[in-house]
C-alpha positions in Angstrom: 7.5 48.7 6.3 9.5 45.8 4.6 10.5 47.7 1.4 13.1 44.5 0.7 12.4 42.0 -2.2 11.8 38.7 -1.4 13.2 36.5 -4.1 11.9 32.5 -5.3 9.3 32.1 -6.2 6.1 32.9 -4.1 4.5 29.8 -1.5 1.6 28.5 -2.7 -1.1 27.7 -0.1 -1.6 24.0 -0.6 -5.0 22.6 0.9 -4.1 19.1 1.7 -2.0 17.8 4.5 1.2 15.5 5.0 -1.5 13.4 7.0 -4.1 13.4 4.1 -0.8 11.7 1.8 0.0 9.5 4.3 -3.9 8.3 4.8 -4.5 8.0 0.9 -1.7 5.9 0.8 -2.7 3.7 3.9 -5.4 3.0 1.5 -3.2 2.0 -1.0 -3.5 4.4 -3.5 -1.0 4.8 -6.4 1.2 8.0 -6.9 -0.9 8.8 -9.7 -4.2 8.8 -7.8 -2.3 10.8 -4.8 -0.8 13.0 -7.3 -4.2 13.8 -9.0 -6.0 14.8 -5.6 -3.4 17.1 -4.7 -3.0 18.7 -8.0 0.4 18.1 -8.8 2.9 16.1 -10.9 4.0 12.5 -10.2 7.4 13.8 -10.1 7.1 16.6 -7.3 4.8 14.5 -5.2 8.3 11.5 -5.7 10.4 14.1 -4.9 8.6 16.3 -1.8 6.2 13.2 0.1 7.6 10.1 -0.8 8.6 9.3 2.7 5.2 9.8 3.6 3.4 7.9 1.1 6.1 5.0 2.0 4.8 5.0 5.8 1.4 5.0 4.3 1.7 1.9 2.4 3.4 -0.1 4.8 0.9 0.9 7.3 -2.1 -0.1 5.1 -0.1 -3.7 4.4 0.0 -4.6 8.0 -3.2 -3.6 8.5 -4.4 -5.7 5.9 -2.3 -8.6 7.2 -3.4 -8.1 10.6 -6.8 -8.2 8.8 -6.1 -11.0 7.3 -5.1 -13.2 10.4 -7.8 -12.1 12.4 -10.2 -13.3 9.9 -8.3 -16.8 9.5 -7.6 -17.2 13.4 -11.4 -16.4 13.5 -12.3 -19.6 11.8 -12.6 -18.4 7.9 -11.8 -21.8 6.2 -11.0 -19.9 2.5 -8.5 -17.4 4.4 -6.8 -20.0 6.3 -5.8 -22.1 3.2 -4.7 -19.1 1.2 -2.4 -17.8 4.4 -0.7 -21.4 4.2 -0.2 -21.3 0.6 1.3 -18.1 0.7 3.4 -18.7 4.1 3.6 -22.3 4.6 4.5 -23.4 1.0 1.0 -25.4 0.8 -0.2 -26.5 -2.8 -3.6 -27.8 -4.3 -1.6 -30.4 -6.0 0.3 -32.7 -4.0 1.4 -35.1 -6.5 4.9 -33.5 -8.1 6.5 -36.5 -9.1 4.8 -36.7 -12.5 2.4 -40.2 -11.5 -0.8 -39.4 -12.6 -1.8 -43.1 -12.9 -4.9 -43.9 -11.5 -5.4 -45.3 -8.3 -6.7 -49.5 -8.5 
């Protein structure tokens, strides 16, 4: 029999998962929203699963990008012109030199 005391404070029994973090932030969910399902602070979940929740979030953005091109490579007209604004530089307005005469 263990008669020795063990000192710290006791483990708690925690009923979530570094995979559940990492999927809720796949999903893009804020710290504050992955700190409220797991019942802790903003602070201990930074400080114990922020690698975790970093993966996460990079892994939901190229999932949305890849997403994203699909859709645009796939035809979508609306996705296609956003993609080139964002990546290509595009613009609605073409005229930047100031001339906003009429045409004759």
């Amino acid at each position: 029999m263990d008669t020795e005391k063990k000192v710290g404070r006791p483990k708690k029994n925690i009923p979530y998962s570094l995979e559940d973090i990492e999927k809720l932030a796949t999903m893009q969910c804020t710290r504050e929203e992955i700190a409220n399902f797991c019942g802790v602070s903003v602070s201990t979940l930074k400080r114990n699963f922020d690698p975790p929740i970093k993966k996460g979030w990079d892994k939901g953005k190229r999932s949305l990008r890849r997403a994203m091109f699909d859709k645009a490579m796939r035809g979508n007209t609306t996705m296609l012109i956003w993609l080139s604004k964002q990546y290509l530089g595009h613009e609605d307005a073409p005229n930047k030199d100031g001339n906003t005469v009429p045409l004759p």
